[in-house]
C-alpha positions as CSV (number, residue, x, y, z in Angstrom):
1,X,6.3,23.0,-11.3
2,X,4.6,20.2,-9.2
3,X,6.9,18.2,-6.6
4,X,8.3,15.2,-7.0
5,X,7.4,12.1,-4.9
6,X,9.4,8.9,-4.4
7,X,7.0,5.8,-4.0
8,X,7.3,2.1,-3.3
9,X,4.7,-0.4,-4.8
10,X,5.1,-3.9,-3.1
11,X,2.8,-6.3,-3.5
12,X,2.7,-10.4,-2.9
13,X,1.4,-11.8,-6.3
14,X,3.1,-15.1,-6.8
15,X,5.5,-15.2,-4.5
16,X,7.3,-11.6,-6.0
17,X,7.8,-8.3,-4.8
18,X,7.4,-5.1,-6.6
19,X,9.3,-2.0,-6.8
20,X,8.5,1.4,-7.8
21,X,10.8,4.5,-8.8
22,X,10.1,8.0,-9.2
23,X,6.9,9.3,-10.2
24,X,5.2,12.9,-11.2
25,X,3.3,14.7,-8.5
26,X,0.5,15.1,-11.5
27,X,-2.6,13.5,-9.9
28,X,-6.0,12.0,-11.6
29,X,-8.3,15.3,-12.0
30,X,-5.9,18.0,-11.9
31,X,-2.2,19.4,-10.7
32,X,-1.1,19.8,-7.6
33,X,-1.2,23.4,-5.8
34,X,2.1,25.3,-5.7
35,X,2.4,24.5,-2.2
36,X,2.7,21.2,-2.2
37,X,6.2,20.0,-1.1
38,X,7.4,17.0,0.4
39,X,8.2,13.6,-0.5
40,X,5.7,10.9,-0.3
41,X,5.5,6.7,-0.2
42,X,2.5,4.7,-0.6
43,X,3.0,1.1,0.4
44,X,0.8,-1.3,-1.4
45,X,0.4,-4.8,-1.3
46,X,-2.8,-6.5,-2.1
47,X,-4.7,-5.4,-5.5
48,X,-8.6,-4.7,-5.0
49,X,-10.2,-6.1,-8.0
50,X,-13.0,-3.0,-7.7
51,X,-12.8,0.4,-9.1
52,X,-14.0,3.6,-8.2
53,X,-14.4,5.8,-11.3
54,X,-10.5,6.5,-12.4
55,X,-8.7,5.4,-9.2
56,X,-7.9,1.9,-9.3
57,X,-8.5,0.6,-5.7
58,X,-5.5,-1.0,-4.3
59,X,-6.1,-1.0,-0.1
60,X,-2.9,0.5,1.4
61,X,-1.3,3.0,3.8
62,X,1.5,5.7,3.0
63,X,4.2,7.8,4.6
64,X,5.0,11.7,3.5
65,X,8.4,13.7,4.2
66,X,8.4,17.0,4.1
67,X,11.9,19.0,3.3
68,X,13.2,20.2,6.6
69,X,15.9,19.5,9.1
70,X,18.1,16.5,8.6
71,X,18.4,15.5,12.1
72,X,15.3,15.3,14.7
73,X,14.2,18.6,15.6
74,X,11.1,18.5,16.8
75,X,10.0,18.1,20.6
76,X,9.0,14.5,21.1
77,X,8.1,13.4,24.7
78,X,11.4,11.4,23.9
79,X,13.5,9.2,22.3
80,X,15.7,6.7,22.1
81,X,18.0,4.1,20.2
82,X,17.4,0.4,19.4
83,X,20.3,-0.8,18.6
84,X,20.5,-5.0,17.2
85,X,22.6,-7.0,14.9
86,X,22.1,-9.6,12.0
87,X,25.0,-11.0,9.9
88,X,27.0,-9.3,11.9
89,X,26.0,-6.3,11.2
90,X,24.4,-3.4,13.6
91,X,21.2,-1.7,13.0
92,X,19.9,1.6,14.5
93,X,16.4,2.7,15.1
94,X,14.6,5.4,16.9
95,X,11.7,5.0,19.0
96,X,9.7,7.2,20.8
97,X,9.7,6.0,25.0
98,X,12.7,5.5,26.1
99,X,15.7,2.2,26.3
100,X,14.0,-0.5,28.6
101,X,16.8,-1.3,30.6
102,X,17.7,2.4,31.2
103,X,16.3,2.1,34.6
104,X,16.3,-0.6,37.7
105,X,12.4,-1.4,36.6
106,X,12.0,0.1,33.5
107,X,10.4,3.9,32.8
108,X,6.8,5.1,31.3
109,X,6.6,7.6,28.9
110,X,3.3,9.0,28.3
111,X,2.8,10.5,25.0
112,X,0.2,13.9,24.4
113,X,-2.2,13.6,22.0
114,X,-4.5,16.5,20.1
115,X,-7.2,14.7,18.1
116,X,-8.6,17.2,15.0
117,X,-11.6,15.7,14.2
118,X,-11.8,16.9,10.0
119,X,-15.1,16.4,8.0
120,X,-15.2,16.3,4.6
121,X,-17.5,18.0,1.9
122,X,-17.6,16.6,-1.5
123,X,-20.7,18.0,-3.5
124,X,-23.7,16.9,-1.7
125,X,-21.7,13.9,0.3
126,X,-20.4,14.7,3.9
127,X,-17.8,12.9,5.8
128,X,-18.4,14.0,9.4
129,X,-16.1,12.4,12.5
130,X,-18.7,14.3,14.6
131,X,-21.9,13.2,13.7
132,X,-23.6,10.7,15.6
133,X,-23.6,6.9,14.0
134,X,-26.4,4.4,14.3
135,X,-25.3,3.9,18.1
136,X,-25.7,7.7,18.7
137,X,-21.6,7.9,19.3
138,X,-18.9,9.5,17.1
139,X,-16.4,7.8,15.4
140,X,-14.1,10.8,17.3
141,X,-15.9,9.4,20.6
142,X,-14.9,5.8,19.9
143,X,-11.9,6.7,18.6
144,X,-11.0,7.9,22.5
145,X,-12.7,4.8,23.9
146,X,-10.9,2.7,22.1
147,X,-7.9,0.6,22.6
148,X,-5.7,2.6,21.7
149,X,-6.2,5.1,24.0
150,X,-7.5,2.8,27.2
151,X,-5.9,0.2,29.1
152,X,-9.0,-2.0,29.1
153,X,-8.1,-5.0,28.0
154,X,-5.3,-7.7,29.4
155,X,-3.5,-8.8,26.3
156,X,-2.5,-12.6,26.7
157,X,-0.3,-13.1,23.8
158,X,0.5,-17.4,23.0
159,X,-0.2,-17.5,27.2
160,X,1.9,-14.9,27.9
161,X,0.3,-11.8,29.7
162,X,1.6,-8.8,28.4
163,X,-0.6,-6.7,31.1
164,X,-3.5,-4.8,30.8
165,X,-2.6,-1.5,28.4
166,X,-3.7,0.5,26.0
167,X,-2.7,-2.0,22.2
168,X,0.3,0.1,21.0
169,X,1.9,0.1,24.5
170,X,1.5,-3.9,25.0
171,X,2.9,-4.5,21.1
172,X,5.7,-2.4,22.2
173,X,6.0,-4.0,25.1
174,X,5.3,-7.5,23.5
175,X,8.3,-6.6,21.0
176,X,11.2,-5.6,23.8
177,X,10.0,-9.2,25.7
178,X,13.2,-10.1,26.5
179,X,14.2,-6.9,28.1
180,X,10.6,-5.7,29.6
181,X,10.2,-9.0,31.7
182,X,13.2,-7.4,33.9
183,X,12.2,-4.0,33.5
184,X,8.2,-4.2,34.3
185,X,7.4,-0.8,34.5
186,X,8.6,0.1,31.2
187,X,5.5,1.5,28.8
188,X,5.1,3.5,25.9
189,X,1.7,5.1,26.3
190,X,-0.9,7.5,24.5
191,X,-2.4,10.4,27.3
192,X,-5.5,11.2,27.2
193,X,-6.5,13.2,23.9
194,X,-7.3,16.9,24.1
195,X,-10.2,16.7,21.0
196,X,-10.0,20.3,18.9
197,X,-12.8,21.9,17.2
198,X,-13.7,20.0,14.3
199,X,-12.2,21.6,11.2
200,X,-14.1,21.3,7.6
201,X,-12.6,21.0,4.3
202,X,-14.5,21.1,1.0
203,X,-12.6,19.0,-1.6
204,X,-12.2,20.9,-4.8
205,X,-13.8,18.8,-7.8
206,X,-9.9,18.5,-9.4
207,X,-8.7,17.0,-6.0
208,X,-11.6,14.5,-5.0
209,X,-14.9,13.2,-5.6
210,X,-17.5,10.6,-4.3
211,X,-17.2,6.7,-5.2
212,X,-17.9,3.1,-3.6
213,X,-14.1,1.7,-3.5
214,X,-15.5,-1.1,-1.3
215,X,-19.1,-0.7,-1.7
216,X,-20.0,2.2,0.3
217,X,-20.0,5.4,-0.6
218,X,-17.0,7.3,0.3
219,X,-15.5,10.5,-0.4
220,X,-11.7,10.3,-2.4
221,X,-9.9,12.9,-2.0
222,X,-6.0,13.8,-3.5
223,X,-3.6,12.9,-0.4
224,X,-1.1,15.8,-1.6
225,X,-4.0,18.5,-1.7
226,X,-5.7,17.5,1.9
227,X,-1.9,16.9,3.6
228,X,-1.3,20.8,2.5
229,X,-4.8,21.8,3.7
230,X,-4.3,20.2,6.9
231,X,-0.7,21.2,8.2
232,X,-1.9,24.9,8.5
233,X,-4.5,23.7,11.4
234,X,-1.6,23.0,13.7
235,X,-0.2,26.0,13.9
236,X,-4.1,27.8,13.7
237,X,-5.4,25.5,16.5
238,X,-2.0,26.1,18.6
239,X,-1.2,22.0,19.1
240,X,2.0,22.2,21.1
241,X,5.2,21.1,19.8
242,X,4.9,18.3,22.1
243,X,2.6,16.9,21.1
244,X,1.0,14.0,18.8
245,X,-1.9,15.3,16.9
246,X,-3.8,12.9,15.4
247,X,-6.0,14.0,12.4
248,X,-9.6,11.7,12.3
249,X,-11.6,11.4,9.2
250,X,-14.5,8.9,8.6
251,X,-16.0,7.3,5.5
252,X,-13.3,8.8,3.3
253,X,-10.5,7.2,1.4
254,X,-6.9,9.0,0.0
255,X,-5.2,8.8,-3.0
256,X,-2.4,9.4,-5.3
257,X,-1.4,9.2,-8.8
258,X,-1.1,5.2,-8.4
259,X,-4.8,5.2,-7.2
260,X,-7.0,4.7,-4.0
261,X,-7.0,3.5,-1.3
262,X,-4.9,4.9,1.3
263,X,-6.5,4.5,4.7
264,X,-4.0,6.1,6.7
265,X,-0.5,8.0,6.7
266,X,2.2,9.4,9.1
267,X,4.8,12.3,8.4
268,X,6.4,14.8,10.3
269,X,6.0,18.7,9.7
270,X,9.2,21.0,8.2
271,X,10.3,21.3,11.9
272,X,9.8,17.4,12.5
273,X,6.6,17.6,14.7
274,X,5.6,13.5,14.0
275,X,1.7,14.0,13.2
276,X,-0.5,11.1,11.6
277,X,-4.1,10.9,9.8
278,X,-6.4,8.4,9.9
279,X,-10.0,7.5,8.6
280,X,-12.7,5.7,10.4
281,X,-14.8,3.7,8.4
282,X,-18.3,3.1,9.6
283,X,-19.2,-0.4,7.8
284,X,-19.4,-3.9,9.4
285,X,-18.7,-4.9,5.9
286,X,-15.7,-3.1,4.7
287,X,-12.7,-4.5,6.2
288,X,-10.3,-2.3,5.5
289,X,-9.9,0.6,8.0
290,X,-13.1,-0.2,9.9
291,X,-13.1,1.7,12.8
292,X,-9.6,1.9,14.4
293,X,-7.9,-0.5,12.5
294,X,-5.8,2.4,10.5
295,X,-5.2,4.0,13.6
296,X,-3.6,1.0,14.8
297,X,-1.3,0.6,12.1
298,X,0.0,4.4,12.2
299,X,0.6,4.7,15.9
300,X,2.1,1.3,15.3
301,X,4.1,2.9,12.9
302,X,4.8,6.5,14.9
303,X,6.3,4.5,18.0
304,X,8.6,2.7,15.7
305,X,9.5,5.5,13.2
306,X,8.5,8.6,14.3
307,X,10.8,10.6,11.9
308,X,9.8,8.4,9.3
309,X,13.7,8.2,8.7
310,X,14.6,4.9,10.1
311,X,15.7,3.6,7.0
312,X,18.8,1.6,8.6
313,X,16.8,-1.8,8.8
314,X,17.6,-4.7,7.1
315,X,14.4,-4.7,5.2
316,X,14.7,-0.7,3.9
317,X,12.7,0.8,6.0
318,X,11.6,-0.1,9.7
319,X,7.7,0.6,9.4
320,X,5.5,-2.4,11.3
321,X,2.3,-2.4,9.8
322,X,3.1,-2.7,6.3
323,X,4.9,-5.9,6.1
324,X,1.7,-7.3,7.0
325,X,-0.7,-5.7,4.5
326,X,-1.1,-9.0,2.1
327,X,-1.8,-11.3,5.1
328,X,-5.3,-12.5,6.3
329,X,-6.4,-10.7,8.9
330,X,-4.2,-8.0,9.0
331,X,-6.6,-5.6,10.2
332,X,-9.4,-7.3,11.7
333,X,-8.2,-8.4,14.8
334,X,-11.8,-8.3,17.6
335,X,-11.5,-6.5,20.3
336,X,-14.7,-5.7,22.6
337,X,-14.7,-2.8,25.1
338,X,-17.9,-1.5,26.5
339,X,-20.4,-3.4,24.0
340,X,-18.4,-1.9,21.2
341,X,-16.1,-4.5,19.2
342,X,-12.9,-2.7,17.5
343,X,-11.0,-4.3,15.0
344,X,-7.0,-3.7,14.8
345,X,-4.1,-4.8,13.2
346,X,-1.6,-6.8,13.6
347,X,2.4,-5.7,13.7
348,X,5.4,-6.5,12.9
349,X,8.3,-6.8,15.7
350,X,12.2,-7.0,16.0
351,X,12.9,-10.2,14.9
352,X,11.1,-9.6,11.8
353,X,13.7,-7.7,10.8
354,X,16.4,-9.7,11.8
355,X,16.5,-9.0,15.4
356,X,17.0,-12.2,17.7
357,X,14.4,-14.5,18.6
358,X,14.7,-13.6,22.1
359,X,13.8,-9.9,22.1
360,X,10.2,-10.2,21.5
361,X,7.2,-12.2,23.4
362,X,7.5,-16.3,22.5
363,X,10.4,-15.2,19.7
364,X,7.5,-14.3,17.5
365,X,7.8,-11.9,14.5
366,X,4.4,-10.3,14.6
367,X,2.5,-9.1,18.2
368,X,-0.2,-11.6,17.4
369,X,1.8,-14.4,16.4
370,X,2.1,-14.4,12.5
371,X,4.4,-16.6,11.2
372,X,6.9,-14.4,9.0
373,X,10.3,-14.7,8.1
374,X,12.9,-11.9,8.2
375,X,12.0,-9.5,5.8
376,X,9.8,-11.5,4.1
377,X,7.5,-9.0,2.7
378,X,9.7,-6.2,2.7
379,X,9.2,-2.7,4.7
């Protein structure tokens, strides 16, 4: 019997939000594989108006739990509680780094990061992270010149300099304002990634197939049938425990029984390793998940939820990237670093979910400067 998977399906049409229930784990093109266990969420919010053959496109990101240990097991580079009240009542988070004001001047915590660089055969169609692009790089090249991984830009946020970081570190820094002007030193950061072998996987006709979602071609491929095919290469490729590994696809697209397109997910193994997946789409003219704008959102999402079990927010869930899904922009933020432009997103912070004003930079709810209310669009 196929597994069962919770999902949430939000979406701003009119002003309303929607909610989903329980669905089957029966997919478009065929039944799971007997292995597949785990729970899984897709978060949606804006409705594509194109389709690709019989998966509606609906541009999106996801979470997946898999059945394991009720309390954090797995060996993080650490941890710690954010604690905040709203209405009088107290809220609990875990984040990866570690409390701010723990120390005189704050402390940096440097996560390790394996990149697995997967391509992608569909028929005649591959998806290879590896191969070179027009500008002769990789996308697995500029994924570790990017951003996300160097501190090459200052980021000046409404005037304010955050400092010159890697993007994840000044948003977290950016959100814990109030507390990191007194505590300087305090960072959340990635370490430089260890790249594996590139690992191939040929998608089975029932689980995938080649469309245009967003007018290029693209492989689609069953989220539940590639997330079983890839938590195998952890252990094969011998990722410490420790670790973040970080699984890059390109010009490839998930999706579930609700449709494509999920650009990006983050989960945790059975022994609650956090791990995340992204895909790095090659177009100029395909907005969503162009280069490392996925990426953004899941390490985003890692730093803030790394157990993907922080469901003690006011809005549901504490994930930062989704709430702004339906806004302009979301992803596309420009970012040049050595003649290459990167486009990320942009991210929710504490007083977004009901935090006060004066945790984060300039009291603002998003890192670059959206004007949200508290749980306005949900988790």
């Amino acid at each position: 019997m196929g597994a069962w998977f919770r999902w949430m399906l939000r979406t701003t049409l009119a002003g309303s939000l929607l909610f989903g229930g329980v669905l089957s784990a029966s997919v478009i093109g065929g039944t799971l594989p007997a292995s597949a266990t785990g729970t899984y969420s897709a978060s949606n919010q804006q409705f594509g108006v194109l389709s690709s053959g019989a998966h509606p496109v609906v541009p999106r990101f996801a979470i997946r739990r898999h059945s394991g240990p009720a309390s954090p097991v797995g060996s993080v580079s650490t941890s710690w509680t954010f604690s905040y009240s709203y209405l009088g009542t107290t809220y609990n988070e875990t984040f990866i780094g570690t409390d701010p004001a723990s120390s005189a001047k704050g402390t940096a915590t440097t996560v390790p990061v394996v990149i697995i660089p997967v391509k992608l055969v569909s028929g005649t169609f591959t998806a290879d992270p590896m191969a070179k692009m027009a500008n002769k790089k990789t996308a697995v090249a500029e994924t570790v010149k990017s951003p996300i991984f160097k501190k090459s830009v200052d980021f000046v946020q409404g005037g304010t300099n955050i400092g010159k970081t890697q993007y994840i570190d000044a948003f977290q820094r950016a959100s814990l304002w109030g507390t990191v002007t007194s505590h300087p030193k305090y960072h959340v950061l990635l370490g430089n990634p260890l790249v594996e072998p590139e690992q191939t996987l040929t998608v089975p006709a029932a689980y995938g197939s080649v469309g245009t979602p967003f007018g290029i071609p693209v492989i689609e491929a069953d989220i539940n049938w590639y997330d079983n095919s890839i938590l195998p290469m952890l252990s094969g490729l011998g990722v410490p425990t420790n670790a973040l590994p970080i699984f890059v696809r390109t010009q490839s697209y998930l999706y579930d029984n609700t449709g494509c397109c999920i650009g990006g997910y983050h989960s945790t193994t059975i022994s609650n390793q956090p791990y995340a997946d992204f895909t790095y789409i090659q177009s100029a003219t395909t907005t969503f998940s162009e280069d490392v704008s996925a990426l953004s959102h899941e390490i985003g999402e890692y730093v803030d939820d790394p157990f993907v079990n922080n469901y003690s927010s006011l809005c549901g869930i504490y994930e930062v990237g989704d709430p702004l899904e339906g806004t302009a922009n979301f992803g596309n933020y420009p970012y040049a670093v050595g003649g290459f432009t990167y486009h990320l997103q942009d991210l929710v912070m504490p007083p977004y979910f009901g935090a006060l004003s004066s945790t984060s930079v300039n009291g603002w709810s998003t890192f670059q400067g959206t004007p949200l209310s508290v749980c306005q669009n949900g988790a």
